[in-house]
PyMOL Python script that loads the backbone (N, CA, C, O; Angstrom):
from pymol import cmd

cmd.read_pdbstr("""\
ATOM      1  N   UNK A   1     -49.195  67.271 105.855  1.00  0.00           N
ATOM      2  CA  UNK A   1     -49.511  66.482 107.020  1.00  0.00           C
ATOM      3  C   UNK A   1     -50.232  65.207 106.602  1.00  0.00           C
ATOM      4  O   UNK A   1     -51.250  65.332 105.921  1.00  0.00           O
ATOM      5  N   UNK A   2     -49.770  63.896 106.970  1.00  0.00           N
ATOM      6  CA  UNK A   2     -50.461  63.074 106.482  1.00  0.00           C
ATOM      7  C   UNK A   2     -50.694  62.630 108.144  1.00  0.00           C
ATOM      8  O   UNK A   2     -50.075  62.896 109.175  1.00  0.00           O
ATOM      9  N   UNK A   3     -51.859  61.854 107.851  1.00  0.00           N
ATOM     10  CA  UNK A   3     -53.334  61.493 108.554  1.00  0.00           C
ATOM     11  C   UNK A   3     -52.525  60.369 109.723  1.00  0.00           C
ATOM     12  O   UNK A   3     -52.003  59.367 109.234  1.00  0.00           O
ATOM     13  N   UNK A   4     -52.454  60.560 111.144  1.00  0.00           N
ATOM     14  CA  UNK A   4     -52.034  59.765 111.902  1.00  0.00           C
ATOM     15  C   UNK A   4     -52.950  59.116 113.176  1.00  0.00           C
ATOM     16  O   UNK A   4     -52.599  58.590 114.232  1.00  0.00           O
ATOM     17  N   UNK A   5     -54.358  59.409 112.559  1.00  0.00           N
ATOM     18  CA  UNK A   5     -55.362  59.331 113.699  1.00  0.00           C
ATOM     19  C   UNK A   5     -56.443  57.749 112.897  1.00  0.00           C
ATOM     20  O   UNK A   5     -56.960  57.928 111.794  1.00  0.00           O
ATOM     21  N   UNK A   6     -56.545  56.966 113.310  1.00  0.00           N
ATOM     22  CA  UNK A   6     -57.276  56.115 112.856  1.00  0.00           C
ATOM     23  C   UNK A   6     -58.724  56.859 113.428  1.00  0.00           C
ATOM     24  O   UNK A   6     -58.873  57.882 114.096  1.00  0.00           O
ATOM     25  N   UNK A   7     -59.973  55.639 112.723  1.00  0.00           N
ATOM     26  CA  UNK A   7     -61.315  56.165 112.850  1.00  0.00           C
ATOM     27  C   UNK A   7     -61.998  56.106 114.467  1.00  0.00           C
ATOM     28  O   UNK A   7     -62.779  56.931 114.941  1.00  0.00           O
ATOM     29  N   UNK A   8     -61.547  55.096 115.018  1.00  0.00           N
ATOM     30  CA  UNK A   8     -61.473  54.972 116.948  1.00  0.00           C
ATOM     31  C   UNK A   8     -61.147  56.216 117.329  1.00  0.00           C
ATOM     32  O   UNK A   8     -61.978  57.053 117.680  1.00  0.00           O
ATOM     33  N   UNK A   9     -59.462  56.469 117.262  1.00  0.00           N
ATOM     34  CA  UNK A   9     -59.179  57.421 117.596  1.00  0.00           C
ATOM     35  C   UNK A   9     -60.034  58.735 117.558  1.00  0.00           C
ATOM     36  O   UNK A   9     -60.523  59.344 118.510  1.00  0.00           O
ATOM     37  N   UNK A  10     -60.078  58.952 116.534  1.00  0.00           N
ATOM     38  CA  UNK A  10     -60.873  60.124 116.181  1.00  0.00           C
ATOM     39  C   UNK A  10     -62.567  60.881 116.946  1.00  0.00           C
ATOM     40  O   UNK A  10     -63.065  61.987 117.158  1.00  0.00           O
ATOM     41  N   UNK A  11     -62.918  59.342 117.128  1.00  0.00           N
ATOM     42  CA  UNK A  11     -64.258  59.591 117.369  1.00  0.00           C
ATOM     43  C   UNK A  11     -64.418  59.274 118.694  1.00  0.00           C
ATOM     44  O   UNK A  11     -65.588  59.279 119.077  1.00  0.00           O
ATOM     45  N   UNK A  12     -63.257  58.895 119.812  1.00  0.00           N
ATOM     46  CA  UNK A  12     -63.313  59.066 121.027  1.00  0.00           C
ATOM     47  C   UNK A  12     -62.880  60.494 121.312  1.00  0.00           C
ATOM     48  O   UNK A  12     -63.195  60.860 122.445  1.00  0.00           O
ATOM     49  N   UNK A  13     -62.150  61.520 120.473  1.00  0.00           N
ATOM     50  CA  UNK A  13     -60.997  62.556 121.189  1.00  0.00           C
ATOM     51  C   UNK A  13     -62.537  63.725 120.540  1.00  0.00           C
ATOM     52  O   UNK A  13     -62.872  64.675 121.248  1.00  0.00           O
ATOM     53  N   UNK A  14     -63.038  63.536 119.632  1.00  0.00           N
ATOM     54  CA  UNK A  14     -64.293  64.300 119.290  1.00  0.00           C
ATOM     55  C   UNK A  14     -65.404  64.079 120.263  1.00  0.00           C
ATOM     56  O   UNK A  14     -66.094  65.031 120.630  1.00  0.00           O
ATOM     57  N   UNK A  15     -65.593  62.949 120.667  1.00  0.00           N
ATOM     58  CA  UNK A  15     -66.683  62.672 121.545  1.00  0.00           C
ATOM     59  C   UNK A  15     -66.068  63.505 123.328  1.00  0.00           C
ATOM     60  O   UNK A  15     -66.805  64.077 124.131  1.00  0.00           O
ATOM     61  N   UNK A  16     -64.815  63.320 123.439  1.00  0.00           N
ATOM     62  CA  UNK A  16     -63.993  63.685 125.064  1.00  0.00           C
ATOM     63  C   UNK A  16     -64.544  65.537 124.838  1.00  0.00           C
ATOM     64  O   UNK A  16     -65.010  66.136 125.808  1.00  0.00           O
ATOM     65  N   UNK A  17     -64.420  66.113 123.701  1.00  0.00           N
ATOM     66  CA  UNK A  17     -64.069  67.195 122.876  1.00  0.00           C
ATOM     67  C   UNK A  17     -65.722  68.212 123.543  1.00  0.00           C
ATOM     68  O   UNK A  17     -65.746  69.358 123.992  1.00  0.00           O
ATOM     69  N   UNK A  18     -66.900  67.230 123.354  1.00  0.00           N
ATOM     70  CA  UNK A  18     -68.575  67.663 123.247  1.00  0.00           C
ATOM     71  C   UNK A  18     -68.946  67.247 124.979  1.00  0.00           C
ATOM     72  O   UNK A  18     -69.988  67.447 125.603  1.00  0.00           O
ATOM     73  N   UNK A  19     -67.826  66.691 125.370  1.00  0.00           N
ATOM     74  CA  UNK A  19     -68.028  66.380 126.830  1.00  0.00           C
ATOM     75  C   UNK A  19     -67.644  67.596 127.739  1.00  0.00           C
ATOM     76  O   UNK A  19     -68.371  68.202 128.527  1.00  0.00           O
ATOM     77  N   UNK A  20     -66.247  67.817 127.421  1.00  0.00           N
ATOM     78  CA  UNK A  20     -65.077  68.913 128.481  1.00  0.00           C
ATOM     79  C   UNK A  20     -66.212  70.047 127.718  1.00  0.00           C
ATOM     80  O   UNK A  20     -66.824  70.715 128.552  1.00  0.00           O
ATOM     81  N   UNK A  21     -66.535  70.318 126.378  1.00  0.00           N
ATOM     82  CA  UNK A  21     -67.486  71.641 126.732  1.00  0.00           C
ATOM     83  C   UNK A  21     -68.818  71.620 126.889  1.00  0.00           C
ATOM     84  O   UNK A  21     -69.270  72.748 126.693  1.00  0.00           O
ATOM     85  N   UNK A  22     -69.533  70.940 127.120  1.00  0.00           N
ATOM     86  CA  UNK A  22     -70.910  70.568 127.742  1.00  0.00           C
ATOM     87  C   UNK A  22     -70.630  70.826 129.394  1.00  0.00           C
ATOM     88  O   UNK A  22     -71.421  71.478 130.076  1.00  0.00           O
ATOM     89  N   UNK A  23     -69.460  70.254 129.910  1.00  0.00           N
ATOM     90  CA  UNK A  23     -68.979  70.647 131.606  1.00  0.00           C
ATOM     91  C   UNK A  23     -68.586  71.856 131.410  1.00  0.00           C
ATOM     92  O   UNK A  23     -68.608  72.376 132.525  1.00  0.00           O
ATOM     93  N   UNK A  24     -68.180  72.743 130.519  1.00  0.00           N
ATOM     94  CA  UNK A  24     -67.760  74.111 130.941  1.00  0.00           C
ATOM     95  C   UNK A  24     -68.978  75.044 131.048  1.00  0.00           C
ATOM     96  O   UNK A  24     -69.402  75.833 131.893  1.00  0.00           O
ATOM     97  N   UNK A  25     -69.447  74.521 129.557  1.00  0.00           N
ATOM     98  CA  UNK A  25     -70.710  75.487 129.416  1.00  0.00           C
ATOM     99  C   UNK A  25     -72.056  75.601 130.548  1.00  0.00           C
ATOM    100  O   UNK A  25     -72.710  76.533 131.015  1.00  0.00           O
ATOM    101  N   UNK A  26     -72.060  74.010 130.700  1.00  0.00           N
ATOM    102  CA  UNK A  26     -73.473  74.019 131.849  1.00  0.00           C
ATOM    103  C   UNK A  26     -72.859  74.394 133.089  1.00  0.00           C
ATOM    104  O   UNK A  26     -73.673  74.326 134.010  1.00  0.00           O
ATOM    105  N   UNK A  27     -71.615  74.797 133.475  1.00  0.00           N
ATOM    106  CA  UNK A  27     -70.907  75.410 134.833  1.00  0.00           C
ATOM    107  C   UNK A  27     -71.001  74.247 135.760  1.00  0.00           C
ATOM    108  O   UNK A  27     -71.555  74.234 136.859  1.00  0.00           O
ATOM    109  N   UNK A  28     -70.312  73.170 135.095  1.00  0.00           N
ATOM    110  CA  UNK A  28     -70.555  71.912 135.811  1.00  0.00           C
ATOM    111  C   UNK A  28     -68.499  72.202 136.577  1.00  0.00           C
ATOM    112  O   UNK A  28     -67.996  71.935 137.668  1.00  0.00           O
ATOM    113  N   UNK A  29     -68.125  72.626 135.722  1.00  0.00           N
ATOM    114  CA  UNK A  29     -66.173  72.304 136.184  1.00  0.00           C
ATOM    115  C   UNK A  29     -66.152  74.373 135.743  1.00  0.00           C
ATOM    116  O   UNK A  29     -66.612  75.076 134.843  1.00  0.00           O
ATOM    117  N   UNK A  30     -65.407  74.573 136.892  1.00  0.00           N
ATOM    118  CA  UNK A  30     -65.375  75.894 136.731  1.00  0.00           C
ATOM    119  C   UNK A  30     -64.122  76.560 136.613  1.00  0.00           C
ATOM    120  O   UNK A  30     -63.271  75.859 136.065  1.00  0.00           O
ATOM    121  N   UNK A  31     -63.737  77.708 136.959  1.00  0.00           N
ATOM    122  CA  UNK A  31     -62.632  78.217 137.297  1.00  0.00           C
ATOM    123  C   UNK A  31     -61.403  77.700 136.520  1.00  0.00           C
ATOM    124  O   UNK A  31     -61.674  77.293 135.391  1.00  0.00           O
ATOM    125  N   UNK A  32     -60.410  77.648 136.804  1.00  0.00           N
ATOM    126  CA  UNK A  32     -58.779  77.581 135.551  1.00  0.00           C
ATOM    127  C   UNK A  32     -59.181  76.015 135.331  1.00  0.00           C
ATOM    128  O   UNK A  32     -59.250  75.802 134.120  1.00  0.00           O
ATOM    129  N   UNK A  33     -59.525  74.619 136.252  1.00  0.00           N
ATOM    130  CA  UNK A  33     -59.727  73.583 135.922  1.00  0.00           C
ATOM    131  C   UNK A  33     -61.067  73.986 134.709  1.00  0.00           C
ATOM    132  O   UNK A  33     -60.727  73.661 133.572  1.00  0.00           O
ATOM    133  N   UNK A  34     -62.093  74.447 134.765  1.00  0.00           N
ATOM    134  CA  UNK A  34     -62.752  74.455 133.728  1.00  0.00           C
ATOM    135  C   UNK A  34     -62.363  75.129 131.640  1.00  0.00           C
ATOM    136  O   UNK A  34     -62.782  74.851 130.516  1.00  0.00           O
ATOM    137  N   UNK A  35     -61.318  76.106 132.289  1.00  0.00           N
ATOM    138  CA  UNK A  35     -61.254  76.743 131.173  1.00  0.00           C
ATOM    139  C   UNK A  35     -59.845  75.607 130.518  1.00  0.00           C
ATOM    140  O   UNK A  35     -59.660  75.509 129.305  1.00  0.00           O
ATOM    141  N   UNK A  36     -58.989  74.853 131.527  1.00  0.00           N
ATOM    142  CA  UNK A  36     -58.004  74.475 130.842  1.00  0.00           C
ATOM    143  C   UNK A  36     -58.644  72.916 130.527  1.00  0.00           C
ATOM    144  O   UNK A  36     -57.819  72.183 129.982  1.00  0.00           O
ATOM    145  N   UNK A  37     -59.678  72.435 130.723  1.00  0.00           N
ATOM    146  CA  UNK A  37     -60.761  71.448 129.864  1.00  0.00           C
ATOM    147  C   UNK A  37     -61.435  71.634 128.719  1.00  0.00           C
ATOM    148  O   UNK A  37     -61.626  70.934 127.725  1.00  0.00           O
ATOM    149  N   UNK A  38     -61.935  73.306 129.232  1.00  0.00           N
ATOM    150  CA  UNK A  38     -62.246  73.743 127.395  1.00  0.00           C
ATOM    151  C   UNK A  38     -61.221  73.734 126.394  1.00  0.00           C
ATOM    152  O   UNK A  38     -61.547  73.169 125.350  1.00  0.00           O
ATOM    153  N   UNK A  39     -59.965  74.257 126.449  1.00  0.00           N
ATOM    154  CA  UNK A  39     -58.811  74.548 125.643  1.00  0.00           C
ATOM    155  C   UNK A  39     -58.191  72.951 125.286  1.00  0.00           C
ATOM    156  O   UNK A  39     -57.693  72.789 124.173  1.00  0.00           O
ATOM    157  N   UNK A  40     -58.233  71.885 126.174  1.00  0.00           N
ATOM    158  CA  UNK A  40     -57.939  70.834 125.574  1.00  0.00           C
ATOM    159  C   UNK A  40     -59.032  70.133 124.970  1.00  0.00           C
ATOM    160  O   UNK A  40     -58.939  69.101 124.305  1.00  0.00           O
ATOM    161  N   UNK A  41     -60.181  70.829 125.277  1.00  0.00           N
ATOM    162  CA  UNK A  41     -61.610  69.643 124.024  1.00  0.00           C
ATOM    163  C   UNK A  41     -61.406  71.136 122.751  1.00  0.00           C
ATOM    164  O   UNK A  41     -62.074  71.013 121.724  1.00  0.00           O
ATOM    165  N   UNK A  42     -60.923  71.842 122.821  1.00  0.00           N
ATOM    166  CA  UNK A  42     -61.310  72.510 121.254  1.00  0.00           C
ATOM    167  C   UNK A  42     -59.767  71.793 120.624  1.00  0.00           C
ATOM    168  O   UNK A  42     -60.087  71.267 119.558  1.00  0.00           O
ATOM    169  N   UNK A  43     -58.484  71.608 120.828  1.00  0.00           N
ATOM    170  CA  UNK A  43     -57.168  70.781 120.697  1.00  0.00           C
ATOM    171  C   UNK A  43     -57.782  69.347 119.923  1.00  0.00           C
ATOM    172  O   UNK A  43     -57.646  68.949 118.766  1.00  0.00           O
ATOM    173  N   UNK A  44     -58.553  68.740 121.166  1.00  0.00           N
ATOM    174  CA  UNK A  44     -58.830  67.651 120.638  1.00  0.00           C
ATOM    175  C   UNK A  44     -60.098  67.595 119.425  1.00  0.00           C
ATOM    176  O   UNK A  44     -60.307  66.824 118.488  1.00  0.00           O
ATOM    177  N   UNK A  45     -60.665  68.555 119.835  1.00  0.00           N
ATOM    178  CA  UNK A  45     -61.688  68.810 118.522  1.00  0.00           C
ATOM    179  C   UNK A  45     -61.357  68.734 117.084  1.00  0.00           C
ATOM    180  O   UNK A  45     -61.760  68.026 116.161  1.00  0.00           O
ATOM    181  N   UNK A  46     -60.090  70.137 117.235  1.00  0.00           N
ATOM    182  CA  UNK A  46     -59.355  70.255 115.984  1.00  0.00           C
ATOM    183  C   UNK A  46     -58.483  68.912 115.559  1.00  0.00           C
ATOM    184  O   UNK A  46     -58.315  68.752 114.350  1.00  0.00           O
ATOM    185  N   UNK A  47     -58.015  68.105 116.306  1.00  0.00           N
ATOM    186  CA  UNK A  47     -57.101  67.345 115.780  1.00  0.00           C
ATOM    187  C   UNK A  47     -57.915  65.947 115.317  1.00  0.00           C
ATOM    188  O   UNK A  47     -57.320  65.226 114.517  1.00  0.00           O
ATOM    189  N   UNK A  48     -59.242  65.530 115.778  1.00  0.00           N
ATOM    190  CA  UNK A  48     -59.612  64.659 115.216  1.00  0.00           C
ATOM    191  C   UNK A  48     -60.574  65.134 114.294  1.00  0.00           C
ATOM    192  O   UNK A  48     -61.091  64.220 113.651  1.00  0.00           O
ATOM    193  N   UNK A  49     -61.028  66.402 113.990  1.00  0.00           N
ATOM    194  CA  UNK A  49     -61.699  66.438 112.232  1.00  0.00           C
ATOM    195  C   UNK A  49     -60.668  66.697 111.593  1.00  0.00           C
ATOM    196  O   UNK A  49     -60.940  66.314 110.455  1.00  0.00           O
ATOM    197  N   UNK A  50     -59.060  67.338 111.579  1.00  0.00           N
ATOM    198  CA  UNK A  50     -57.895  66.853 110.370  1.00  0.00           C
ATOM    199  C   UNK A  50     -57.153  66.100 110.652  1.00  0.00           C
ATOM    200  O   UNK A  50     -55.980  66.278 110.323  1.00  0.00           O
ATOM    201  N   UNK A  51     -57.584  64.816 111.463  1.00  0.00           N
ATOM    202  CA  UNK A  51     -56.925  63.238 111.393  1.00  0.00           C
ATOM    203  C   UNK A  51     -55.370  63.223 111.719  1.00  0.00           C
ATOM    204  O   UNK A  51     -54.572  62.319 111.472  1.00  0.00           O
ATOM    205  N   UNK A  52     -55.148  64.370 112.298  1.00  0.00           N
ATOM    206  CA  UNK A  52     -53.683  64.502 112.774  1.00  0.00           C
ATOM    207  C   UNK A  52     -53.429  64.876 113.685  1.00  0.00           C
ATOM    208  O   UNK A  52     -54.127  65.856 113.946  1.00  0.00           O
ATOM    209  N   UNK A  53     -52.412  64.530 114.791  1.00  0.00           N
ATOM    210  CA  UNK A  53     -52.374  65.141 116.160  1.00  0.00           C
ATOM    211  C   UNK A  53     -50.547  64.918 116.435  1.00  0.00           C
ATOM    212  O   UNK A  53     -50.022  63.826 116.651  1.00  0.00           O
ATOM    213  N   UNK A  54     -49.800  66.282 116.352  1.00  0.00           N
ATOM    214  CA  UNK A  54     -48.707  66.828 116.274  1.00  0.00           C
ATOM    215  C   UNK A  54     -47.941  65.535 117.371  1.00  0.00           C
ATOM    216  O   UNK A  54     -47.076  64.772 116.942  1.00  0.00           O
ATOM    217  N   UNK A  55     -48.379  65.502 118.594  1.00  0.00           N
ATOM    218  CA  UNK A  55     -47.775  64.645 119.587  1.00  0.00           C
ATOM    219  C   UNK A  55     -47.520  63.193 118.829  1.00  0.00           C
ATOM    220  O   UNK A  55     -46.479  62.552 118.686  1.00  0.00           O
ATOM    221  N   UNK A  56     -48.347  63.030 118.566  1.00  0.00           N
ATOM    222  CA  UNK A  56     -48.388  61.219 117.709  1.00  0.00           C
ATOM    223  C   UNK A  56     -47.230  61.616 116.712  1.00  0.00           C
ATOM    224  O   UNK A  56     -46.396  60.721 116.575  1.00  0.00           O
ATOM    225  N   UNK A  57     -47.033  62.609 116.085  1.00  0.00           N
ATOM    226  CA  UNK A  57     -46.030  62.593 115.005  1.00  0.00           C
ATOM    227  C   UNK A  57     -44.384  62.890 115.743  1.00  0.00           C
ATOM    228  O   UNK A  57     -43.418  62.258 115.315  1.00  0.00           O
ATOM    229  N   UNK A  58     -44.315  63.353 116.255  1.00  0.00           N
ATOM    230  CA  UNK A  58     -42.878  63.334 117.425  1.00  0.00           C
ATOM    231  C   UNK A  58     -42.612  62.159 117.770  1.00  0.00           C
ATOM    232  O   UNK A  58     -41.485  61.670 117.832  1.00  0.00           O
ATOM    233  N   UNK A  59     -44.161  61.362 118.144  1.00  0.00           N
ATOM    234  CA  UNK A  59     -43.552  60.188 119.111  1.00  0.00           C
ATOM    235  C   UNK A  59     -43.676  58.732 118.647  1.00  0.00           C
ATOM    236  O   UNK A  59     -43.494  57.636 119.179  1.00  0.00           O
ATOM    237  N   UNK A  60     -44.160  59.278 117.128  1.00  0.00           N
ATOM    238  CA  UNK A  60     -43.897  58.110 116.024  1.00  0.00           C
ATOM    239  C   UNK A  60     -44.806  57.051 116.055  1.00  0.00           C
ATOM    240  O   UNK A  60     -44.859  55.951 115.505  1.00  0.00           O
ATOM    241  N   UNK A  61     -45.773  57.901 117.138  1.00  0.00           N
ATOM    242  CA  UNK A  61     -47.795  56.898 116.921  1.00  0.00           C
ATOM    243  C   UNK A  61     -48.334  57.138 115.699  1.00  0.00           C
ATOM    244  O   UNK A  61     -48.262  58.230 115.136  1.00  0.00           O
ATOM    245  N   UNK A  62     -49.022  55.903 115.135  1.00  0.00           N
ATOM    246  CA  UNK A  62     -49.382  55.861 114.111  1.00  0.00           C
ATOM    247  C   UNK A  62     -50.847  54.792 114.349  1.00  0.00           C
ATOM    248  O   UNK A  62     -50.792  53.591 114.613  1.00  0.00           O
ATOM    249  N   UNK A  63     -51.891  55.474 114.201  1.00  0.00           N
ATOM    250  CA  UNK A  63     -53.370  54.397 114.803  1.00  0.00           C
ATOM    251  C   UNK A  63     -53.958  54.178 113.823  1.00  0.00           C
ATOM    252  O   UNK A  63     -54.738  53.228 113.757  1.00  0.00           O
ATOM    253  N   UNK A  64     -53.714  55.082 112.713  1.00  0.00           N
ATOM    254  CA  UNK A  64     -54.330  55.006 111.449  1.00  0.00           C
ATOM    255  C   UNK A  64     -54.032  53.372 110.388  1.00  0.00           C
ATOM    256  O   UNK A  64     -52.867  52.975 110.405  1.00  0.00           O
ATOM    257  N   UNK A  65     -54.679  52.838 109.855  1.00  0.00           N
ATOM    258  CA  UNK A  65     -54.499  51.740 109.269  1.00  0.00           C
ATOM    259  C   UNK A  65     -53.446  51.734 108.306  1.00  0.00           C
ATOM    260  O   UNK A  65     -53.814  52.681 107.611  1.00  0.00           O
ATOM    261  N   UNK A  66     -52.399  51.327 107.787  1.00  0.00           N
ATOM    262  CA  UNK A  66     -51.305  51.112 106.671  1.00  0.00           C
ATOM    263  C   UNK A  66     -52.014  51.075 105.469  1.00  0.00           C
ATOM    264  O   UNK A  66     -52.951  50.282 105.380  1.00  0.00           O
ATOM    265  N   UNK A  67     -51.685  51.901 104.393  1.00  0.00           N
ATOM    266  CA  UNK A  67     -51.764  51.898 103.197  1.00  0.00           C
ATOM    267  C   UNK A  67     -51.556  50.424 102.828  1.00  0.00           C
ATOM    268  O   UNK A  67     -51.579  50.074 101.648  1.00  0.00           O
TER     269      UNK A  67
END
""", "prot")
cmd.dss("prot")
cmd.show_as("cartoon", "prot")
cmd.util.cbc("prot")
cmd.orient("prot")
């Protein structure tokens, strides 16, 4: 897998990531809207600490800077 997430990227989808579970945990967003906010901030969690995110590679996004 090579790296398709530039350093922006990364550190907005990590930051969205400490948000959606700070609202789940403090029982701010509840019920299936809360749990399907958690499941996309741990997604986005995982995909911006290994700099890759499967969708960007299908759809031929590339944010990361050129060699």
């Amino acid at each position: 897998m090579k790296p398709n997430m530039g350093t922006a990227d990364r550190i907005i989808r990590i930051l969205l990531a400490i948000v959606f579970a700070a609202l789940y945990f403090t029982g701010t967003v509840t019920g299936t809207f809360g749990l399907v906010l958690l499941v996309l901030g741990v997604v986005f969690f995982a995909t911006g600490l290994v700099r890759f995110c499967p969708l960007y590679a299908i759809a031929g996004i590339r944010t990361c800077p050129a060699k």
